[in-house]
N, C-alpha and C positions, 0 to 999 in steps of 0.2 A: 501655827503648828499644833496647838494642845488645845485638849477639852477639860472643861471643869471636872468632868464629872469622869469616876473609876473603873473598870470594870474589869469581874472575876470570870476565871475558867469556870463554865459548869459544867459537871462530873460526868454528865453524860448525857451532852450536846454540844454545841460547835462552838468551837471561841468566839463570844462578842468581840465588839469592834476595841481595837487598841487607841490606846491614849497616848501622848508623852508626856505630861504635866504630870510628874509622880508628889503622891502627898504625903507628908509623915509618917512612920508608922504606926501602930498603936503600940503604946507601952515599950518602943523601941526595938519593937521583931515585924520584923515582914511576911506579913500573910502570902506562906507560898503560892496561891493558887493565881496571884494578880500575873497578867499579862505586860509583857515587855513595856508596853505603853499604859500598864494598868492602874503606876505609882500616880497618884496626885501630888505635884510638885510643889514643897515650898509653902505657898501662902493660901490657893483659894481663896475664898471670902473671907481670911480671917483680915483681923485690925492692921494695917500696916507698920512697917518695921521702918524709918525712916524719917527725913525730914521733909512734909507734907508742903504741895506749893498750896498758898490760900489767898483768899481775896483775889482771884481773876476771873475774867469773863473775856469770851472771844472779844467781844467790843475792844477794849482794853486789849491784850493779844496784838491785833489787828492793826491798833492805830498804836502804839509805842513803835513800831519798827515796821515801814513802811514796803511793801516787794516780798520778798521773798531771802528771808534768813538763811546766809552761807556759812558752812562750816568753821571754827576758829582750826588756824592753819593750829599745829605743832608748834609748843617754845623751844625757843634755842637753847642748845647746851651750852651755859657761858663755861668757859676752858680757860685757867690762869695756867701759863706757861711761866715755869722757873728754872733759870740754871743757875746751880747750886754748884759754885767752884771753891780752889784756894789755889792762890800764887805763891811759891815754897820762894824763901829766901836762902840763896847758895850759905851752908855753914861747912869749914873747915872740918876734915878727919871726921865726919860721922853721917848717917843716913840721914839728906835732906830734904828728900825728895817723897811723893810717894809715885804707884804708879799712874800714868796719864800721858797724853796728849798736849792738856793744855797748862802751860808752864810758866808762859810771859804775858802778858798784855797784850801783844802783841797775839798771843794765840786766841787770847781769851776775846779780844775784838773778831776774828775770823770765823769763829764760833757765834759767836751771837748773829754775824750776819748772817752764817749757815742756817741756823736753826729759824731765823725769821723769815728766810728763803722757802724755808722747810711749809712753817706754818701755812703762809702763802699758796702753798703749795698744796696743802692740807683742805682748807677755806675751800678752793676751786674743785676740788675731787670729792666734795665732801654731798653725795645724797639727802641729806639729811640737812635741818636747821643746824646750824652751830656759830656761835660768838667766839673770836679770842681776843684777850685783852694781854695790853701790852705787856711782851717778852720782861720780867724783870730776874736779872746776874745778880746774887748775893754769894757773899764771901761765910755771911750769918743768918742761918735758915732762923735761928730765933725771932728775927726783923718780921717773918711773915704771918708769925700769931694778930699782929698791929695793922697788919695790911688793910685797906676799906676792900682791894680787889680780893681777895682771897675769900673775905667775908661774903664777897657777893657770888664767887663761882661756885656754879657748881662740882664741879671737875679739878683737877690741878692737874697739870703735864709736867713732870719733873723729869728735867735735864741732869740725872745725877753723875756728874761727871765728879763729885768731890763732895766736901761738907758732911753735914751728923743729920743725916735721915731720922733721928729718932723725932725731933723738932718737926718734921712734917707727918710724921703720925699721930702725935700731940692734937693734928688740927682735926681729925676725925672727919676727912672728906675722900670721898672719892678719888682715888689717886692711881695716873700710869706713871709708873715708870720706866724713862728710857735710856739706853745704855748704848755706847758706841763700840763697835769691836772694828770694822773697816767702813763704816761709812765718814770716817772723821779722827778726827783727835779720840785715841784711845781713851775709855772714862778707867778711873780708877772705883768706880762700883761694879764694872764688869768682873771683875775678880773679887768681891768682896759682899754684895749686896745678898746675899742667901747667907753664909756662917755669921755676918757680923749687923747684918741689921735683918731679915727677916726669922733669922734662927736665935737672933741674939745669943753666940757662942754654944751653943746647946745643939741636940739632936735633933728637932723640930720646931715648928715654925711657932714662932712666941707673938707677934705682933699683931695684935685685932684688926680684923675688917682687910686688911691687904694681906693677899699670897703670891705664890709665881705667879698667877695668870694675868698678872699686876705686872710683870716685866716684859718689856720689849727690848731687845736688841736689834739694833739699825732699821728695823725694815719700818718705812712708813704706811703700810696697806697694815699693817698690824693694829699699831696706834686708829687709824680710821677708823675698823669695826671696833673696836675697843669703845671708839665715841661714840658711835652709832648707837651700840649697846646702853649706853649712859645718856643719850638724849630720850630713846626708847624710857629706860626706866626712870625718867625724872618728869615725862610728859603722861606716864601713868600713875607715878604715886602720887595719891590727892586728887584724882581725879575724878570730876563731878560728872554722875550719873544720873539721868531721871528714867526712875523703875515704873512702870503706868503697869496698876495692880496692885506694886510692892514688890521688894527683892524676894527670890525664892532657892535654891537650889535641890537639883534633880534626886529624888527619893530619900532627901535629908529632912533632920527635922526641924522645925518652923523656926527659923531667927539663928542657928547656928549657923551657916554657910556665911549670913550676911555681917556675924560679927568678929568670924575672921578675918573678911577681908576689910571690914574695916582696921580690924588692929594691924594687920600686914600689909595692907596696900592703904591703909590712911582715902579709900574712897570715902568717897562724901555723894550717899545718896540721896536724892531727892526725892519721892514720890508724889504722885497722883492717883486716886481710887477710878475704878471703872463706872461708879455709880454715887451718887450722895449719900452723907453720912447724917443724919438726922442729926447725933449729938454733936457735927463738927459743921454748924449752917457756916460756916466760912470758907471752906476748905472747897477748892476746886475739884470738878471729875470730869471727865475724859465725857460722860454722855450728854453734858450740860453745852458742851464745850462744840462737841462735837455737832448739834444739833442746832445750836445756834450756827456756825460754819457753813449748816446746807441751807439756811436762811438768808445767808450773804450772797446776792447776788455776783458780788465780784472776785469773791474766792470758789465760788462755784465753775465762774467761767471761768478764772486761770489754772480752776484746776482740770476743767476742760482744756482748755488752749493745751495745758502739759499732757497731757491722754495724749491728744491728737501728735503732738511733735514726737513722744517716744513711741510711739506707735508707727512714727513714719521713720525710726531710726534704721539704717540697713543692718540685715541679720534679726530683725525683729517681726515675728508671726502672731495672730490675735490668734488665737485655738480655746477665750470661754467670753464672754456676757460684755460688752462694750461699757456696762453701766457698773461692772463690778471695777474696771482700771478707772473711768470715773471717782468713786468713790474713794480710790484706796489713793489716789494722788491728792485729794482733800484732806484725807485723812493724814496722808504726810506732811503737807502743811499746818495741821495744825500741831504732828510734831514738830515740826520744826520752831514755829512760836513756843509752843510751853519751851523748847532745851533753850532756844535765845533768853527767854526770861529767867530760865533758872541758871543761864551761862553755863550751861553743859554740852559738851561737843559726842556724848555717849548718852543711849538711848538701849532700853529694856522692855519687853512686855511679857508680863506673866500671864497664868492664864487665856491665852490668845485666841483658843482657837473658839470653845462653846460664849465666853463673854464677849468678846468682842466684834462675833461676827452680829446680835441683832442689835448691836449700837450704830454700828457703821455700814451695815448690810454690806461688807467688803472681808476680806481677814487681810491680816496686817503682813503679809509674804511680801508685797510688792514696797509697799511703804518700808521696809526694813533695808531689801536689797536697791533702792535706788538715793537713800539716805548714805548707804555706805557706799555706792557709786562718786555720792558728791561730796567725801572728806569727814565726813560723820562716821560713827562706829557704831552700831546698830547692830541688834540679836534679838530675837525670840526666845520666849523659856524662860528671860529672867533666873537663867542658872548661872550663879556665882560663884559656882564649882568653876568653871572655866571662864566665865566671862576679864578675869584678871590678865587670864592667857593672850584673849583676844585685843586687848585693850593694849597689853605689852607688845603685841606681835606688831599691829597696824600701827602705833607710835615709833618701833624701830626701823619698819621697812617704808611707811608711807602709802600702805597698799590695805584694801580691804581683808579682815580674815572671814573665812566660810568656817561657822559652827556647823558641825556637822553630827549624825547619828553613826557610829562605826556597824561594822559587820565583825564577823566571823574571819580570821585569817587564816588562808588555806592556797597552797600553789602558788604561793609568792605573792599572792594578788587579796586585796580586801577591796571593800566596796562602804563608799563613804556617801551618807545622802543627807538632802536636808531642801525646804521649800523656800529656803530665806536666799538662795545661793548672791553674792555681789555678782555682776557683770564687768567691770573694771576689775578684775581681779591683779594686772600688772600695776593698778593705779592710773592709767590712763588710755585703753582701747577697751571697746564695748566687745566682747564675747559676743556670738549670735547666743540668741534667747526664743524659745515660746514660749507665750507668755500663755498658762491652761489655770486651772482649777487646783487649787489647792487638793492631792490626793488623798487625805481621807478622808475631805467632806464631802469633796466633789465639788467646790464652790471656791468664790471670789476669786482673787488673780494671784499668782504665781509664778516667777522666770523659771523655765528649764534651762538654765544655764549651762551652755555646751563649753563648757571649760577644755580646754584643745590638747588633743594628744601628745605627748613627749615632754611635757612642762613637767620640771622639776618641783616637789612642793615641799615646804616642811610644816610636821604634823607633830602639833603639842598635845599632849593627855593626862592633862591635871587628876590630883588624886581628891579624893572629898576631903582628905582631911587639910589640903594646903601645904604640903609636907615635901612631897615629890613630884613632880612631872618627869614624863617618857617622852623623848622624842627618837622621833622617826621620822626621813629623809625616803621621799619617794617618786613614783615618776607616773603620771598619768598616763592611762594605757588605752582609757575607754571612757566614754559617756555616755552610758545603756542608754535603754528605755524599760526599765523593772519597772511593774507594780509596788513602789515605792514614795519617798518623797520624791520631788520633781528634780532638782538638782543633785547629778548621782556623777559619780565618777568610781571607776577601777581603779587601783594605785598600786601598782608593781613595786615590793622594796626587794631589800639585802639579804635583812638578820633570819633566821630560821621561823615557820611559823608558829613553833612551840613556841620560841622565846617571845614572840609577839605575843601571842597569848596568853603566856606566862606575868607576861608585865607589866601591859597594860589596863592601866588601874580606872577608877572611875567611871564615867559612861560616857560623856560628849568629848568628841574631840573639837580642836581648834585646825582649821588650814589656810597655811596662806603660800603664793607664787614666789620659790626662788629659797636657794639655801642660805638659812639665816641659823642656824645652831650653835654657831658660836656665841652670836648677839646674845640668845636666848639666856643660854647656862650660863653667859659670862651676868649677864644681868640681876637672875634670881637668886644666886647664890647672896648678895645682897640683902636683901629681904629676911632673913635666909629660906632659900626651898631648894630642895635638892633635885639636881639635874643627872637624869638618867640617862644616855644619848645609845639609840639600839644602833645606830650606824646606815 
């Protein structure tokens, strides 16, 4: 998608050609005159920001891991379920009771079978990876600072039907909790769990890290996205990325984007240069890499064979150069080797569009969209303004996210484009695609992803500083054909267009299929980033 190199309006002659790689600016003001695509993004050829893969060669590549490197699925949310009771003993002439459902043993056995009925139940409906480990009934929540399970979940499902809640915030873990009003035995937290444990007596809410959005009452589709949410954000924080270029973000300045997201998302980036570093003869590049690749007779031809077979996919049209889908499926493979060795299931490219294209004589459109086809999460731009978005989105839903360029919103309808588009966008049916030339260079290979009318999407839009995202809930209306990037879609929303354009912050958005907005804000608030939702 981007070119190294910047260019300005001149004063009185026709706009040069736009860029999207925007680069620092000087002394921290932005020269009015650059074009939409004018900013140079991020890093350029400066020294990389990251932790550098060294000492490889395809050879090496190649024979460590034999075929062709499949994506690492998603970890499970492991989930410790606790019910947290007390069994009152009858005393004469005074209050011995408090309120509840469960009173005998006898209750408190029907309960525990309910609620493992439940999990069960949970397990099977559950889209998502998730572990739960045995139900355990404590009369004394103190018991579960000493737990090994507790130690190992991520998650706690707390049954708070009784017992001092203060003991499970003590543990500093992610925690739902759930309350009975008619699916069961009355819990005595449904009347007490806001004044006495999350307001602790007081007019607001006293307890770190858990609030209301933390309670459930009876319904189990509650609890579900609740996990969903929490598998999403615990398969992103930490999660290993290789940046080929170096990390960058969009018209920020060099090394700040990338070292918030490491303090907030604890990513752990890898790099790769596009080129050798004289002072770093150890250190791997992408051209060495790459070059030895078209010398392998036998990753030549499998990445032929793969040309030929997605080419013969249905819904699939060739419209540029047979030798550019060639190249760009080689070149997928050998991403796919560097993220197996550096065990990262996320994948970046900065600089994309002027460097990468005389490395590879392909650009990296199609290598991006057919990685995140097959479980991988893969972007262009190297912008980590958004790329936390995208990482969180496809880890809760399972499904590819489309970065995208925004437009202008006007008449309900905005226009969202981009050359990287996935083809699985549901996670598992192929979109018809043509496959044409990347549109501003007029070269290599690129899906126009006809992503299908009526699909619901939701649209996250980070802000540079890591602060707030906007979301917005929309409906595909259209899949032009604009003189634009090649994967465009119309998006009909709700909120007014002022407010849209009033609030939406930063430049790239994030899209993925299917309404996930609770997952989203219920997740980031964690982190903490604050969740905007236009409706």
């Amino acid at each position: 998608m981007c070119r190294d190199e910047h260019d300005h309006h001149a004063s009185d002659g026709p706009v040069r050609p736009h860029t999207c790689c925007p680069a620092p600016p000087p002394d921290g003001a932005y020269d009015a005159g650059l074009t939409r695509r004018g900013f140079l993004g991020g890093m350029g050829g400066a020294a990389l920001s990251g932790v550098a893969l060294t000492g490889l060669t395809w050879s090496s590549l190649a024979a460590e891991e034999p075929g062709l490197p499949a994506a690492p699925p998603r970890r499970p949310l492991v989930v410790k379920p606790v019910l947290l009771y007390h069994l009152p003993v009858r005393k004469p002439q005074t209050s011995w009771r408090s309120w509840g459902g469960v009173q005998t043993q006898q209750d408190l056995d029907g309960e525990v079978a309910r609620i493992n009925g439940e999990l069960k139940k949970l397990q099977s409906d559950a889209d998502f990876p998730v572990k739960f480990l045995p139900l355990e009934a404590l009369d004394n929540a103190a018991k579960l600072a000493e737990s090994p399970d507790v130690k190992a979940a991520d998650t706690l499902l707390v049954y708070a039907c009784n017992g001092n809640l203060n003991e499970i915030a003590k543990l500093k873990k992610d925690t739902i909790f759930f309350l009975r009003h008619k699916s069961g035995p009355l819990y005595l937290y449904y009347e007490i769990i806001s004044p006495r444990f999350l307001r602790q007596h007081t007019d607001t809410r006293v307890v770190e890290g858990i609030d209301d959005d933390d309670v459930v009452v009876d319904s189990q589709d509650e609890i579900l996205w609740r996990l969903r949410s929490l598998c999403g954000l615990h398969n992103t924080l930490g999660t290993k990325i290789l940046a080929v270029g170096g990390p960058g973000g969009w018209a920020q300045p060099k090394g700040v984007v990338a070292d918030l997201v490491r303090e907030k998302w604890k990513l752990d980036i890898q790099t790769i240069p596009y080129r050798p570093d004289p002072k770093l003869p150890d250190q791997a590049d992408l051209t060495a890499l790459f070059q030895a690749a078209r010398e392998d007779k036998a990753a030549v031809e499998l990445a032929r064979k793969r040309a030929d077979a997605y080419l013969k996919l249905p819904g699939t049209t060739l419209e540029t150069e047979r030798a550019f889908v060639d190249n760009a499926f080689l070149l997928e493979q050998v991403f796919r080797k560097l993220m197996a060795k550096a065990d990262c299931r996320a994948i970046t490219i900065n600089s994309c569009m002027g460097t990468i294209m005389p490395i590879t004589e392909t650009t990296a459109c199609l290598p991006l969209s057919t990685l995140n086809d097959d479980g991988y999460v893969a972007f262009c731009e190297s912008d980590f303004v958004v790329i936390p978005a995208g990482i969180l989105m496809s880890s809760i839903s399972g499904k590819p996210p489309f970065l995208n360029d925004p437009t202008y919103p006007h008449d309900g309808v905005i226009t969202i484009a981009h050359c990287t588009g996935p083809r699985k966008m549901d996670g598992k049916t192929l979109e018809p695609a043509r496959i044409m030339t990347h549109f501003e260079s007029d070269y290599g290979a690129t899906p126009k992803v006809e992503m299908h009318t009526g699909q619901v999407v939701t649209n996250v839009i980070p802000d540079f500083k890591e602060e707030r995202w906007v979301g917005l809930l929309g409906e595909i209306i259209a899949h032009p054909f604009l003189p634009i990037c090649r994967a465009q879609i119309d998006i009909r929303y709700e909120p007014s267009d002022l407010l849209v354009a009033e609030r939406m912050p930063g430049f790239h958005w994030m899209t993925i299929y299917g309404d996930y907005h609770r997952e989203i804000g219920y997740a980031i608030k964690k982190i903490p980033v604050q969740w905007e939702f236009l409706g």
